[in-house]
VEXKE-554212 format. One line per 10 residues: number of its first residue (from 1); their letters; for each residue y, z, x of C-alpha. Coordinates in steps of 0.05 Angstrom, whole numbers. Last residue first. Layout:
// VEXKE-554212
NUM> a> Y/Z/X | ...
// end
This chain:
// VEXKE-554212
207> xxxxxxxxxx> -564/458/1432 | -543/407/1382 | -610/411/1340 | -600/488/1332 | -535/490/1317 | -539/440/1263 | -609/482/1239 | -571/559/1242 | -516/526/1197 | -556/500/1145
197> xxxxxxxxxx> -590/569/1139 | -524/600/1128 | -504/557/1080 | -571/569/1038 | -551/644/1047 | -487/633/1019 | -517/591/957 | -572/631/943 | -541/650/871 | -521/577/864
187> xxxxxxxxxx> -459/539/858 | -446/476/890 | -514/464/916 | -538/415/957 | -583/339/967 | -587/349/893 | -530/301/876 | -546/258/940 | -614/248/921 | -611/234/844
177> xxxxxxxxxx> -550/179/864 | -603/158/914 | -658/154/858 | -617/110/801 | -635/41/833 | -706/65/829 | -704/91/761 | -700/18/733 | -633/-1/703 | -646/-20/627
167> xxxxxxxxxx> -597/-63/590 | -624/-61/517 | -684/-99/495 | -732/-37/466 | -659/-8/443 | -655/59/438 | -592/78/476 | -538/62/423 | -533/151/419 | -532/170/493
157> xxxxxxxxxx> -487/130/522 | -420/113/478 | -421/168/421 | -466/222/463 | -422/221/524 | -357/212/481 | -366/278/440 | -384/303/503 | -319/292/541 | -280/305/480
147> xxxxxxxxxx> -305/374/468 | -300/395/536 | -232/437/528 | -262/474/468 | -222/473/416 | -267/426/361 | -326/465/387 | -346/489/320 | -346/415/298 | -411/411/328
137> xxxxxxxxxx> -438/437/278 | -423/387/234 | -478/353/215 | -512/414/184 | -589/424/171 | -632/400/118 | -672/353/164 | -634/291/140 | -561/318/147 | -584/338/216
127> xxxxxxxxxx> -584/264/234 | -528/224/264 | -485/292/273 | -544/317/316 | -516/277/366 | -462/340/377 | -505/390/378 | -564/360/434 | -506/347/478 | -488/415/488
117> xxxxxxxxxx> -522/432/552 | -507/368/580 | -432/369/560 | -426/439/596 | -462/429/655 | -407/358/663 | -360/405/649 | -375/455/702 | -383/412/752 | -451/396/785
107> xxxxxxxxxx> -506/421/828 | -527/488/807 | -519/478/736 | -575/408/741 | -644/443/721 | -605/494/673 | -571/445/639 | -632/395/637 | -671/459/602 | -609/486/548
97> xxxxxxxxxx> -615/415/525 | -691/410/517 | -679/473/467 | -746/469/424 | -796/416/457 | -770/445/522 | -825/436/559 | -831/359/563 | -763/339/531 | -730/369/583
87> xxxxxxxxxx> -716/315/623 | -668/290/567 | -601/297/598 | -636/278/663 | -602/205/664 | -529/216/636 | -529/283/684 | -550/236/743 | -491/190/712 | -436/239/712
77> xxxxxxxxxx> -452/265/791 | -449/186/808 | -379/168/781 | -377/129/705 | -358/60/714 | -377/39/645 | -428/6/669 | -454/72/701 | -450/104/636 | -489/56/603
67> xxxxxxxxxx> -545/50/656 | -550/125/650 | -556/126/577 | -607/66/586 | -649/104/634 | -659/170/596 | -674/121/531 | -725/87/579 | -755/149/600 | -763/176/527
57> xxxxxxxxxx> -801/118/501 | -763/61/467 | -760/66/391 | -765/134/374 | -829/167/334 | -840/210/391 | -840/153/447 | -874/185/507 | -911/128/551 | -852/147/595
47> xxxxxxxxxx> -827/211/599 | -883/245/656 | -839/195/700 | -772/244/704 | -819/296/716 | -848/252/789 | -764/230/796 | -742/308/793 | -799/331/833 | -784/278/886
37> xxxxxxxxxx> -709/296/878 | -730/380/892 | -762/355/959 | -704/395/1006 | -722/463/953 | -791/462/981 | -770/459/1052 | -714/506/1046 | -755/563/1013 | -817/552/1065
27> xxxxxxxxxx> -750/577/1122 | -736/629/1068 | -798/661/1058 | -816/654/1127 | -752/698/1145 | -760/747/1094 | -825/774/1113 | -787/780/1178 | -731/822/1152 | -784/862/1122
17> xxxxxxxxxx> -814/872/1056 | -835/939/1025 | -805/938/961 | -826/868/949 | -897/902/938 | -957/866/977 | -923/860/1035 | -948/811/1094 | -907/751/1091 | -942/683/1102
7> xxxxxxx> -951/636/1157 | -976/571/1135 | -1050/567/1141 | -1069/549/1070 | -1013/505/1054 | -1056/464/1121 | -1016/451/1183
// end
């Protein structure tokens, strides 16, 4: 069926929608949201060609701090967060940390979130100083029960991954681990009623 002839919900003012409005909102919902990975990989892709002064383009640093961290034995959720840590280079030219965190908070653990979201103050420690600003800042997290974790993300994976001839896993060996972290929701406002759905399909394919 063409976009253009998919059913659609008749209000004009959410106000005014139905229970039934709701229902083909929510069954086009589930298909979009089910090709989130292929969305993820396609942005992931818009980083390479992109070096901004750095020494590998953005994509390959995204895939070397991922290949680190899965060397290291890192699990699966912790790698995916290694690998889209940057993602948000594109559009968030400003706060590209505060974008991956937002892109991956539904679907992983708190402190992996957290260490994501602040990764972009702790490696600034290698080169506010030059920019005028201060190294430290990071060190106003010093208490925080995460601190560690990030402090090592960015010191083992994130910083050393610049080199044109480092070890490089393409993003193909990398796209189940992106499909099985976003295959669902941990924590979402849309979570019970994403549930719900999932139950209504298993029921109806076994009847």
């Amino acid at each position: 069926m063409a976009l253009y002839d998919s059913p659609k919900a008749a209000f004009t003012d959410m106000a005014n929608g139905t229970a039934e409005d709701w229902q083909i909102i929510a069954k086009e919902f589930g298909e979009f949201a089910a090709e989130l990975p292929d969305r993820i990989m396609t942005h992931l892709n818009l980083l390479s060609g992109d070096f901004g002064g750095f020494p590998v383009d953005r994509l390959t640093h995204c895939l070397q701090t991922a290949t680190f961290a899965y060397r290291d034995g890192k699990d699966e959720e912790y790698v995916v967060c290694a690998l889209l840590h940057d993602i948000g280079d594109t559009l968030g030219s400003y706060n590209h940390a505060d974008v991956a965190a937002v892109l991956i908070e539904p679907f992983v653990s708190e402190e992996n979130h957290w260490m994501i979201k602040h990764h972009a103050i702790f490696q600034g420690y290698y080169f506010f100083h030059y920019l005028n600003m201060d190294r430290h800042m990071r060190d106003a997290y010093q208490d925080h029960p995460y601190f560690e974790r990030t402090l090592e993300f960015v010191t083992k994976y994130d910083s050393p991954a610049f080199d044109p001839k480092g070890d490089t896993l393409p993003l193909t060996f990398f796209e189940p681990m992106i499909r099985k972290v976003f295959a669902k929701p941990v924590r979402s406002l849309y979570k019970p009623a994403q549930e719900k759905m999932h139950r209504a399909t298993v029921d109806a394919v076994q009847n």
